[in-house]
N, C-alpha and C positions, 0 to 999 in steps of 0.2 A: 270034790271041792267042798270046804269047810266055811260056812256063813260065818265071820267075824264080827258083825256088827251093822245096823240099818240107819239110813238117813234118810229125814221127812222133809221135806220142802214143800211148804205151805205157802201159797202166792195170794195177796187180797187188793183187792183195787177200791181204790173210793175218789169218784169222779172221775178224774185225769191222771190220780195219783196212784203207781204200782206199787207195792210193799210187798216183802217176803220174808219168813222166818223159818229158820233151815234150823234142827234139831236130829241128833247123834244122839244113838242110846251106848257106845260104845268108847273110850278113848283112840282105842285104834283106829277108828275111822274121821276123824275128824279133819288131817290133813284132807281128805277127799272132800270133807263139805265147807272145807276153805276154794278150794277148786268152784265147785258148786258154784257159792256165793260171789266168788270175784265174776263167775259167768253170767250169773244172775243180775248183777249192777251192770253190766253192759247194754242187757235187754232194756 
């Protein structure tokens, strides 16, 4: 199996309020941290 590329999901809270920033070092994966992030806005 061949690593194509990582993605970082960073989660910060301040008070009551959740926030996250998801970053792709690669193009190819970025569909995946679109997935990620619409999972992430549910939380």
């Amino acid at each position: 199996m061949d690593k194509i590329g990582t993605i970082t999901a960073s989660v910060f809270k301040r008070n009551t309020t959740t926030s996250f920033e998801i970053n792709s070092d690669n193009e190819v994966v970025v569909p995946v941290s679109y997935i990620i992030e619409d999972a992430l806005k549910k939380y």
